[in-house]
N, C-alpha and C positions, 0 to 999 in steps of 0.2 A: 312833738319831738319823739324820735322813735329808738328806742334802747337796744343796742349792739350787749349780746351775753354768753360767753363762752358753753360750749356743749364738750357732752364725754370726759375725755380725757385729756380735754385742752383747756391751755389758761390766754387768755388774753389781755395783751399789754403793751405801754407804753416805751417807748426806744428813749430811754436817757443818754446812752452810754454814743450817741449820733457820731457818726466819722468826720473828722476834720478835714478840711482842705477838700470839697466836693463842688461837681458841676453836676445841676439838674437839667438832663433835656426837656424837650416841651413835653413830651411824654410824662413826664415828673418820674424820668428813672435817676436815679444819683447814680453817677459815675465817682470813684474815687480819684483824688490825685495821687494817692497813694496807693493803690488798686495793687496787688500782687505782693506788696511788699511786708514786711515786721509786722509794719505797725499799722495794717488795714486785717492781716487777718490773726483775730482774736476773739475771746468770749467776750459777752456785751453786759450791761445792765439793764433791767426793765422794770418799771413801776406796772404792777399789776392793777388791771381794770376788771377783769371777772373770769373766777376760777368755774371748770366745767365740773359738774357734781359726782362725775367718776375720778377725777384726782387723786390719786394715791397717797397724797403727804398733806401735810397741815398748812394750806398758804391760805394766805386772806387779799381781797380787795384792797390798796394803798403800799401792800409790799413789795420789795424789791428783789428781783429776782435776775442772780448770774445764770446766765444761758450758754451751751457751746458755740461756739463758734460756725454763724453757717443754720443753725438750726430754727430758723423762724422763717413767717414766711415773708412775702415781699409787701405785707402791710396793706389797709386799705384807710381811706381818711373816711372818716367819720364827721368830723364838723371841720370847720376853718383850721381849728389851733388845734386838733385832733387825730391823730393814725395812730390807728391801731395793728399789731401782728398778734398773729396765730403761735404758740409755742407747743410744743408737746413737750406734757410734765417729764418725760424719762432725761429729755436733753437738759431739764437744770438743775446746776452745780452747786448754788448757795443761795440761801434766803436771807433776807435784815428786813429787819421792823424801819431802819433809817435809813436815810439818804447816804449810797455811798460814796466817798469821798473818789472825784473821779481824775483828779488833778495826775494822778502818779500811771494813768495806763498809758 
């Protein structure tokens, strides 16, 4: 099995923060039902899978990390239950050591 590991100045990770109400083409692009509106365009959450060794802040592998809006890229699947995005450290907004509580976005 072959290990996916972020380079430079990027961190790689996982999308918690997934949009609700979506249709995936066969392409496996998500379309939003919500697409344009409030409450599709916002910042996300992401559980990090591995920082690139020029990162400028103190993140680690398992944390979570607020990103803007729009700033990641279009993800690539790595195993079954797996996809990962590309983020660039300047585009994130906050870090937690826990899971955030994602009931109220």
């Amino acid at each position: 099995m072959s290990t996916v590991e972020a380079i430079g100045e990027r961190i790689l990770a996982e999308m918690i923060d997934t949009p609700e109400n979506y249709k995936q083409t066969k392409s496996g692009i998500l379309i939003s039902d919500k697409d344009g509106t409030a409450a599709a365009i916002r910042n996300r959450w992401f559980k990090v899978h591995s920082v690139g060794p020029d990162v400028e802040f103190d993140i680690r592998p398992e944390q979570y990390v607020y990103v803007e809006h729009g700033r990641w890229s279009s993800g690539m699947k790595v195993s079954d239950d797996l996809k990962l995005y590309l983020l660039d450290n300047k585009d994130c907004l906050a870090i937690s050591d826990e899971q955030p509580d994602l009931t109220d976005l």
